[in-house]
C-alpha positions as a printed NumPy array, in Angstrom:
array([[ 33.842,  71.912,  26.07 ],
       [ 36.02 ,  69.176,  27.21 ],
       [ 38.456,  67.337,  25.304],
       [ 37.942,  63.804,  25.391],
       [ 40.573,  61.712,  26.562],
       [ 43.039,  59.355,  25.123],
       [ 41.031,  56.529,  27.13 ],
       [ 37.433,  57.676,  25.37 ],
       [ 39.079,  57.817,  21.631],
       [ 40.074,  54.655,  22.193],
       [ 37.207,  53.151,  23.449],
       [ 35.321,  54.551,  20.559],
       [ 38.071,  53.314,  18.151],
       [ 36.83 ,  50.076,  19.604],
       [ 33.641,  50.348,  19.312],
       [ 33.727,  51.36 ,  15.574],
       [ 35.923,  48.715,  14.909],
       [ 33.564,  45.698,  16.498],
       [ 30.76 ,  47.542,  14.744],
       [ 32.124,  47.501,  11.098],
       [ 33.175,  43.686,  12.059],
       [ 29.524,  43.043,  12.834],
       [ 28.172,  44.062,   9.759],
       [ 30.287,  41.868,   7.935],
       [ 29.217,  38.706,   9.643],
       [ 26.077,  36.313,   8.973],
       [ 24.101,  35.644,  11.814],
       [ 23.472,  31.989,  12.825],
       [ 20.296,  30.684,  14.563],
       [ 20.955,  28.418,  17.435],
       [ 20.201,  24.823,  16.005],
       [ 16.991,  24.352,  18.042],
       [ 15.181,  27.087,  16.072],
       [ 16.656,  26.451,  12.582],
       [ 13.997,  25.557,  10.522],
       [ 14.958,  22.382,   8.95 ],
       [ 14.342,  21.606,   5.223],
       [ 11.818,  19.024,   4.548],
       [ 12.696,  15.55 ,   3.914],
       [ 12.263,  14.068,   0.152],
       [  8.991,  11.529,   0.25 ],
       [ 10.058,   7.892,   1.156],
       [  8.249,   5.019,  -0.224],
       [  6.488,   4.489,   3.265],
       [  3.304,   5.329,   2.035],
       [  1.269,   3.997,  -0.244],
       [  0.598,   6.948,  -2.693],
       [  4.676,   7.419,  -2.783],
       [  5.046,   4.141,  -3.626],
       [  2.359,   4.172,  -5.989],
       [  4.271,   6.866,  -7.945],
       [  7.604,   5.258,  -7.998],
       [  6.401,   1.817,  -9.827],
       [  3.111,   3.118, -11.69 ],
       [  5.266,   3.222, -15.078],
       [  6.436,  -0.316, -14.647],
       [  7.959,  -2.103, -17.476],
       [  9.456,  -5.264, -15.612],
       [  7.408,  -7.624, -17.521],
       [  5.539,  -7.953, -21.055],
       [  2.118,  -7.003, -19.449],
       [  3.488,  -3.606, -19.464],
       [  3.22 ,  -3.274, -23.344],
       [ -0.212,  -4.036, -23.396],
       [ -1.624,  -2.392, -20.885],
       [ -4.185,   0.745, -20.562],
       [ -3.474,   1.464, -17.295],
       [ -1.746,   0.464, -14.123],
       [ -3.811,  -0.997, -11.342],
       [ -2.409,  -0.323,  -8.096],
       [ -4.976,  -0.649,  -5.297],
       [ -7.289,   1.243,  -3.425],
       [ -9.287,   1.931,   0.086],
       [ -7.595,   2.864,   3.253],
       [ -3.842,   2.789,   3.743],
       [ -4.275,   1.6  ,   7.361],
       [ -7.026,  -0.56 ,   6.942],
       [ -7.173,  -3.946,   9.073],
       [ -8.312,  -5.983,   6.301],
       [ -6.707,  -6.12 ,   2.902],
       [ -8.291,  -8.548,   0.148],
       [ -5.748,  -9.783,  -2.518],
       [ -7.055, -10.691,  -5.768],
       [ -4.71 , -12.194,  -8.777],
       [ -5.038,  -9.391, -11.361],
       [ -7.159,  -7.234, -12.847],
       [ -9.968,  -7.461, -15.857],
       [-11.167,  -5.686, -18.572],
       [-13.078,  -3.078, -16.884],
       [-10.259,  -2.35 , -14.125],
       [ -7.485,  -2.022, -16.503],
       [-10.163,   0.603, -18.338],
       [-11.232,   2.05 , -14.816],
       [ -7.248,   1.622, -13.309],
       [ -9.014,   0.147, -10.406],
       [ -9.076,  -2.865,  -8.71 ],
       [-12.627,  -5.275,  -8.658],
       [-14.645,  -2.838, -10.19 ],
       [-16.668,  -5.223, -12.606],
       [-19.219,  -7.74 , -11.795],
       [-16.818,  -9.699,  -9.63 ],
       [-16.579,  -6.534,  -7.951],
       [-19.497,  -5.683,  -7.544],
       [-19.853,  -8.576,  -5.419],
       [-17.021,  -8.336,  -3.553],
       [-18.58 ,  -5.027,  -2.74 ],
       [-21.914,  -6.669,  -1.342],
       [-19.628,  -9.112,   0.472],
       [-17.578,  -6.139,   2.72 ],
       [-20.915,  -4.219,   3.197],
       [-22.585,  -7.678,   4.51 ],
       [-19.645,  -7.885,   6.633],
       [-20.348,  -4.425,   8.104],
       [-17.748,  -2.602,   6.478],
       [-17.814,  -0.573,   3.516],
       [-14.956,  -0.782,   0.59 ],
       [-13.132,   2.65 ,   2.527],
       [-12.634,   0.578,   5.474],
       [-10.897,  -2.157,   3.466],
       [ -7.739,  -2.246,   1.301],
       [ -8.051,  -3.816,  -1.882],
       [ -5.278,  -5.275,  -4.468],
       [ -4.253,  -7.454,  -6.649],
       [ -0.837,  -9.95 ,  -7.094],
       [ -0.389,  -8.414, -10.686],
       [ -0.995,  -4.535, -11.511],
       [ -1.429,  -5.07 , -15.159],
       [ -4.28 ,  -6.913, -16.915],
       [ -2.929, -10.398, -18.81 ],
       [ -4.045, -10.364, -22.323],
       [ -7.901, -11.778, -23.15 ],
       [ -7.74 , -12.427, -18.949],
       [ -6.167, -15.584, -18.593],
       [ -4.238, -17.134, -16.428],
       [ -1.319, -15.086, -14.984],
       [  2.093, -16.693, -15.74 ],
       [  5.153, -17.225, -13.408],
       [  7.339, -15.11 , -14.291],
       [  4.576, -11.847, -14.134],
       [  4.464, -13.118, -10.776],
       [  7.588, -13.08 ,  -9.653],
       [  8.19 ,  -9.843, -10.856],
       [  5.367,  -8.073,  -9.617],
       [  4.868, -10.339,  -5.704],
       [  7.968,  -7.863,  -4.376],
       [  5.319,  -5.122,  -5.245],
       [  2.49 ,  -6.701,  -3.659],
       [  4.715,  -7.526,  -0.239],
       [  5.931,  -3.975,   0.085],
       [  1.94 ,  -3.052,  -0.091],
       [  1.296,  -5.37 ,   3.196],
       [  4.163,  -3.676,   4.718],
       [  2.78 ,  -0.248,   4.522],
       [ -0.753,  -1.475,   5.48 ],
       [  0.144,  -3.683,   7.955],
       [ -3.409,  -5.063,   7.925],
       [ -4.705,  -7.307,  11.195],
       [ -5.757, -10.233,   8.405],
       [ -5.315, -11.041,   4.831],
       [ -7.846, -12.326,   2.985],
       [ -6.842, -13.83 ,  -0.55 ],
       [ -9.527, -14.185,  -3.224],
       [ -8.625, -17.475,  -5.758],
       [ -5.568, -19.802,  -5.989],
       [ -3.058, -18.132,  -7.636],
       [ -3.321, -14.822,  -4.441],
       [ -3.376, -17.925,  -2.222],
       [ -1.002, -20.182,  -3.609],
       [  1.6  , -17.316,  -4.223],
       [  1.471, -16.091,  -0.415],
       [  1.562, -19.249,   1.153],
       [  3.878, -20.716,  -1.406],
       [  1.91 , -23.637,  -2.034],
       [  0.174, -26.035,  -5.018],
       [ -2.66 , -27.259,  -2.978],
       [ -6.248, -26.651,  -4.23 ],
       [ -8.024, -24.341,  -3.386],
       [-10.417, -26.792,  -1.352],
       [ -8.149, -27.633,   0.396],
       [ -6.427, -24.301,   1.058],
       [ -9.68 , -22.579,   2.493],
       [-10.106, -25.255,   5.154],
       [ -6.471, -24.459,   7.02 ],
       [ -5.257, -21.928,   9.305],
       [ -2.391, -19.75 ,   7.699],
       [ -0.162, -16.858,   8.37 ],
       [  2.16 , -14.541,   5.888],
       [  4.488, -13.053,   7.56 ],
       [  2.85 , -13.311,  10.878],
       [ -0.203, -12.24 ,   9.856],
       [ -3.255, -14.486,  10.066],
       [ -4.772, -15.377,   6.045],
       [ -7.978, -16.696,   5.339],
       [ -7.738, -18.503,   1.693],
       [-11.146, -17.959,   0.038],
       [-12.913, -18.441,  -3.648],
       [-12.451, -15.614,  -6.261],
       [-15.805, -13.314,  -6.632],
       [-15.935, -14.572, -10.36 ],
       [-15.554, -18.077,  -9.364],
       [-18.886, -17.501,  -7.383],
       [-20.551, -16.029, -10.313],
       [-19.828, -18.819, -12.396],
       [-20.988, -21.706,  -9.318],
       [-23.407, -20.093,  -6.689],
       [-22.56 , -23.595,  -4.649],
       [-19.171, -21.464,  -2.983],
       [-21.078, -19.08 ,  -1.749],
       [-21.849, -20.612,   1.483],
       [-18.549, -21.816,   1.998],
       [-17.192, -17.903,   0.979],
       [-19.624, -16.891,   3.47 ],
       [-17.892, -18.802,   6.054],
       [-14.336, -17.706,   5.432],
       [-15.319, -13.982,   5.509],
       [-16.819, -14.45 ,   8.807],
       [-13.446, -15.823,  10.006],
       [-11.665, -13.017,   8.779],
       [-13.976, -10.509,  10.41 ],
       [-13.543, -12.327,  13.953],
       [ -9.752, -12.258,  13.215],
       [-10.357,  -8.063,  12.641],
       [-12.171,  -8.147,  15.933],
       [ -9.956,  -9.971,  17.512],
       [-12.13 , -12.645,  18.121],
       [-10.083, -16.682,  19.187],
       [-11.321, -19.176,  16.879]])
């Protein structure tokens, strides 16, 4: 048999050598087939965000609350109705218009030939003020920053506001609501239609007409429609 040469051990030696140094080392994907490690949620949707503030505290209706009303329907919907806060029944139920004013606000959407899935629904305060009265200032202006991030994740084609105090907060006004209803508006560059609260309707039938009219403004402005 042939002895190997000097040239062949040494190549071997080599060999060996790169082998042993191979084992040793941790081998590295190139970066376009790493699999990357999924991003933490954002607040850019709506469920995230409902998780980050549904414990808030940031005013005294969060003592007396049952539960935290945050909004419902579809996250991309082209209409969003904004209420001012929520009832009995909806703090019970933790949703929004779920209660006789509701109920017609319900009959309203499906007469406008949507259906409340279609719609986005909310309110300027999550948490029900005591005995439902009025909501005060300062629950406003600590809950509105929630309410604007809302329209920034929906991004609806038209807000419709439902009573004074939605209306008056948006558009940063005092005026009546009379008066309010019968002007063109915008928040933020999207086009509002100011319209009478679903309880205010139970209480005088005489706005229904007029309601009547603003909703079918804001379903041209959802078309699309000039008016």
């Amino acid at each position: 048999m042939r002895e190997p040469s000097e040239d062949m051990l040494a190549e071997a030696r080599r060999y060996l050598a790169d082998l042993v140094a191979f084992e040793g080392t941790q081998f590295t994907a190139p970066e376009s087939i790493v699999e990357h490690k999924a991003e933490e949620p954002t607040v850019d949707t709506l469920e995230a965000f409902r998780r980050q503030i549904c414990e808030c505290t940031r005013c005294r209706l969060g003592a007396t609350r049952q539960n935290f009303v945050f909004g419902s329907g579809d996250p991309a919907a082209g209409i969003m109705f904004i209420g001012e806060a929520p009832g009995a029944e909806e703090d019970r139920a933790g949703q929004p218009f779920v209660g006789k004013a509701g109920q017609l606000l319900t009959k309203i959407i499906e007469a406008m030939g949507l259906s409340r899935d279609e719609v986005y629904i909310c309110n300027i305060l999550k948490c029900r003020p005591p005995n439902n009265r009025d909501p005060q200032p300062d629950e406003i202006e600590q809950c509105e920053p929630y309410l604007k991030r809302q329209i920034e994740i929906v991004q609806p084609r038209v807000i419709c506001t439902l009573g004074r105090f939605a209306a008056q907060t948006l558009l940063r006004s005092h005026e009546p609501m009379g008066r309010l209803r019968d002007q063109d508006h915008h928040y933020e560059g999207i086009p509002l239609v100011a319209t009478y609260h679903p309880a205010a309707l139970l209480r005088n039938s005489q706005w229904k007409r007029p309601t009547w009219e603003d909703m079918k403004r804001v379903r041209k402005l959802y078309d699309g429609v000039d008016l």
